[in-house]
C-alpha positions in Angstrom: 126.3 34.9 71.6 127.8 37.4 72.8 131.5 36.2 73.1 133.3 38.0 70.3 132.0 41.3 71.2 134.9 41.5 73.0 136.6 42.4 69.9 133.7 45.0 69.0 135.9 48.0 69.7 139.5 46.4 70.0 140.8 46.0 66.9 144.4 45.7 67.2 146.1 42.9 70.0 149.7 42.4 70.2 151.8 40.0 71.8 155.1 40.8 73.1 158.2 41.3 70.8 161.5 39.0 71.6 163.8 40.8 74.1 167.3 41.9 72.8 170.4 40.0 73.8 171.9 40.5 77.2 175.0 40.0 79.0 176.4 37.4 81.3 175.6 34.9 78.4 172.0 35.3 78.8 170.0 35.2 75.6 166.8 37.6 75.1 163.6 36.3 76.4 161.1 35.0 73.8 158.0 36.9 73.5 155.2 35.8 75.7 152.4 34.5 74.0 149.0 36.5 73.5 145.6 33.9 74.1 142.6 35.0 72.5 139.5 33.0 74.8 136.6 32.5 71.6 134.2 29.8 71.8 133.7 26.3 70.5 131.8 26.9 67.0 134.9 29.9 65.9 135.6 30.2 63.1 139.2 32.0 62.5 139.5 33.9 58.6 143.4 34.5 58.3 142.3 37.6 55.6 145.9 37.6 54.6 146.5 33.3 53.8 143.0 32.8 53.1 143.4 30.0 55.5 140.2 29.5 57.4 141.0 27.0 60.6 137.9 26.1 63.3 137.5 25.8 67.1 135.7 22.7 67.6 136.7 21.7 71.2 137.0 22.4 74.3 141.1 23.5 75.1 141.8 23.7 71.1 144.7 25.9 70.5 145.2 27.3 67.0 148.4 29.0 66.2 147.6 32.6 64.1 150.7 34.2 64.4 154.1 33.1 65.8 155.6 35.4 68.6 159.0 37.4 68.5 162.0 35.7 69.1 165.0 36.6 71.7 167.9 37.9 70.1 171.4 36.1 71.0 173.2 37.8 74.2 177.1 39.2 74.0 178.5 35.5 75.0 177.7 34.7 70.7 180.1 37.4 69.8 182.6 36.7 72.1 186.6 35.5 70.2 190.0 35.5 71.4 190.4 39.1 70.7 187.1 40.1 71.7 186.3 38.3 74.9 184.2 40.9 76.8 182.3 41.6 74.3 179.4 44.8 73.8 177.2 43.7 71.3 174.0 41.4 71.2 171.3 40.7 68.6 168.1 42.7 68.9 165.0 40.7 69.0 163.0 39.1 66.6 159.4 41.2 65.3 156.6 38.5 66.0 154.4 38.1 62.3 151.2 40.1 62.3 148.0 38.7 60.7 144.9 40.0 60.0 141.7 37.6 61.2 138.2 37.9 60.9 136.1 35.9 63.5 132.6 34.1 62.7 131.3 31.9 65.3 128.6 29.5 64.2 126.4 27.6 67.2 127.4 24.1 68.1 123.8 22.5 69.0 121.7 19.3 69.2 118.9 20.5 68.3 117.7 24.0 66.4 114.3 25.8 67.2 113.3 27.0 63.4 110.2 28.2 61.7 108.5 31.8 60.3 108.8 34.5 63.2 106.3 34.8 66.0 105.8 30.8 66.2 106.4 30.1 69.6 110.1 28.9 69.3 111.9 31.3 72.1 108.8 30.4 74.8 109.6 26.5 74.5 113.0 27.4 75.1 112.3 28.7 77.9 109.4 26.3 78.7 112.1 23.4 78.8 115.4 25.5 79.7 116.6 28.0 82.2 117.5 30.1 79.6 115.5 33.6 79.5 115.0 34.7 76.0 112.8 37.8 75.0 109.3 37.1 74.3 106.2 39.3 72.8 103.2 38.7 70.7 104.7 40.3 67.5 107.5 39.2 64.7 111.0 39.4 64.9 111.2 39.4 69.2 114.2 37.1 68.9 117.1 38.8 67.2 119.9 36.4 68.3 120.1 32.7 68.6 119.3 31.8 72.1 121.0 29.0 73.7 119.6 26.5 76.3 120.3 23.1 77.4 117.7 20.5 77.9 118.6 17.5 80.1 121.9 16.9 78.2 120.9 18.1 74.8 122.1 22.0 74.1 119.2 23.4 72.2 119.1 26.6 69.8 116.4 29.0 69.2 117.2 30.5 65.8 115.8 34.0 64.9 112.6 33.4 62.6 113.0 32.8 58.9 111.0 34.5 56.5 110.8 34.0 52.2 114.1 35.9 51.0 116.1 34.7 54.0 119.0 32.7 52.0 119.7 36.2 50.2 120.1 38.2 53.3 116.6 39.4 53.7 115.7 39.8 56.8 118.8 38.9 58.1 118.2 35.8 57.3 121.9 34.6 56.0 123.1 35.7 59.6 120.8 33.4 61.1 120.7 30.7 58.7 124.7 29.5 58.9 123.6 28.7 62.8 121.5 26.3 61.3 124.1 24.7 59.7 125.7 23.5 62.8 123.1 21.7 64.4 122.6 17.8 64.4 118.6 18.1 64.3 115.8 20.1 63.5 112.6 21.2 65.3 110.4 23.0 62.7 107.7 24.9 64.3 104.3 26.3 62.2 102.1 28.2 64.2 98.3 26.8 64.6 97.0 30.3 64.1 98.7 29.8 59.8 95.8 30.4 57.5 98.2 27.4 55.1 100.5 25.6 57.4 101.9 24.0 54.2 103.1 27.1 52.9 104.7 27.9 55.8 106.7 24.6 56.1 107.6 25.1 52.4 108.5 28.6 52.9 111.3 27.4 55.3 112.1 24.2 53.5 112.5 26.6 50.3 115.2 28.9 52.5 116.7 26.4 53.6 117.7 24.6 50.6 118.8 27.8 48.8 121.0 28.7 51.2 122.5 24.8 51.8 120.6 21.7 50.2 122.5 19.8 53.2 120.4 21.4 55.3 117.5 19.6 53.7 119.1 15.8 55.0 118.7 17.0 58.4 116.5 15.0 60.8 113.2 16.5 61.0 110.4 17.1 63.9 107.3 19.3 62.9 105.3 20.4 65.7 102.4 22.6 64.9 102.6 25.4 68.2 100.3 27.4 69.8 97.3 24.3 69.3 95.3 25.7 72.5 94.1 28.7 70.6 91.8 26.8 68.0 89.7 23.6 68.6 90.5 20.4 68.5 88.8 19.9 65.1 90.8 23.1 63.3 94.1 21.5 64.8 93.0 17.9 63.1 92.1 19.9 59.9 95.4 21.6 60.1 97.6 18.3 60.6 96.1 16.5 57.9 97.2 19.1 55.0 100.8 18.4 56.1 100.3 14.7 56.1 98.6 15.3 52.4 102.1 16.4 51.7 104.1 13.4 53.4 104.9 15.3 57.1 103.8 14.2 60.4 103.3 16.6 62.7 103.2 17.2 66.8 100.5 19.3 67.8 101.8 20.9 70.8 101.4 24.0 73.3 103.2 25.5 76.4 100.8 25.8 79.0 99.5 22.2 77.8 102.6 19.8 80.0 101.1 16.7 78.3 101.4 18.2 74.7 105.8 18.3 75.0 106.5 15.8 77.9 
């Protein structure tokens, strides 16, 4: 997530201007060109065209800004009265542009659900991936990334009510969402109303993007080693009252997400 902070505290890049015209016939050198490295899930704001143009795979080249041109060496101005000539063409500014970068996770499958649900210690559960973890809200401030088998999998920082207007966040979290092909929704056992949790999310979610709502759908009710098995039963059937199956599931139970 980190892979635009590289243009945190450099603002302004330049690629080469196009060298003047030189002698000998010898045209100026074209400016080289100036790569940017951003990752897959970029996406590029020209602020000036209000063209907006994505990375979405590996080696994709976009083309911002068009480099300076060589001027024309002495040999162009060369005549029958003028055949060692002095002049030559100066070169060619390269265009400047001004670009805001976004970068939105490319994932199989996104982690989401109210903070403090369990979401970051299944990543790491199933993944190599290290994310932060603590028995309080809000321990997860960036989406963590892991990959599972052959599946990349995305912890997304915990929603709460208000998140589709920017509470909490939320907006900044919620465009990750977007990107992902399915979605694991996780409500923790210890929920007083499990329901209004998942309809707290489903709420955000569709404010924000009603797309979002046509995902595919998992519901896996976390943390089930900390009540009985009769709470856990009492817990699942609300949902299903409501039409949603859920996975009652916990991390130091192996059996519970084989």
């Amino acid at each position: 997530m980190s892979a635009l902070g590289q243009f945190r505290y450099k603002k302004e890049l330049k690629a080469q201007n196009g060298e003047r015209g030189k002698h000998r016939l010898s045209d100026g050198s074209n400016g080289d060109d100036l790569i940017l490295k951003v990752p897959i899930g970029t996406i590029v704001h020209n602020l000036l065209t209000k063209k907006n143009e994505e990375i979405v795979s590996i080696g994709q080249r976009l083309l911002v800004a068009k480099g300076g041109k060589g001027g024309k060496g002495n040999f162009k101005f060369r005549s029958s009265t003028n055949t060692s000539p002095q002049e030559f063409e100066e070169g060619v500014l390269g265009e400047e542009c001004e670009l805001r970068l976004e970068l939105k996770l490319i994932a199989d499958v996104g982690f989401i659900g109210l903070p403090n649900v369990g979401k970051s210690s299944l990543l790491n559960q199933l993944t190599s991936a290290n994310s932060k973890v603590a028995n309080y809200s809000f321990t997860t401030l960036e989406p963590n990334l892991g990959v599972y088998y052959e599946l990349i999998l995305a912890d997304i920082p915990g929603l709460i009510e208000g998140a589709s207007v920017g509470k909490g966040l939320g907006d900044k979290f919620l465009r990750h969402v977007e990107r992902t092909k399915t979605l694991f929704h996780f409500i923790s056992a210890e929920s007083v109303d499990p329901v209004k949790d998942y309809q707290v999310i489903q709420n955000e979610l569709g404010s924000y993007n009603k797309e979002l709502l046509n995902k595919p759908e998992y519901i896996f009710l976390s943390k089930s080693d900390l009540l009985s098995k009769d709470e856990i039963n009492e817990k699942l059937d609300k949902l299903k009252a409501i039409g949603k199956k859920a996975i009652a599931i916990s991390i130091i139970d192996d059996n519970s997400i084989d």
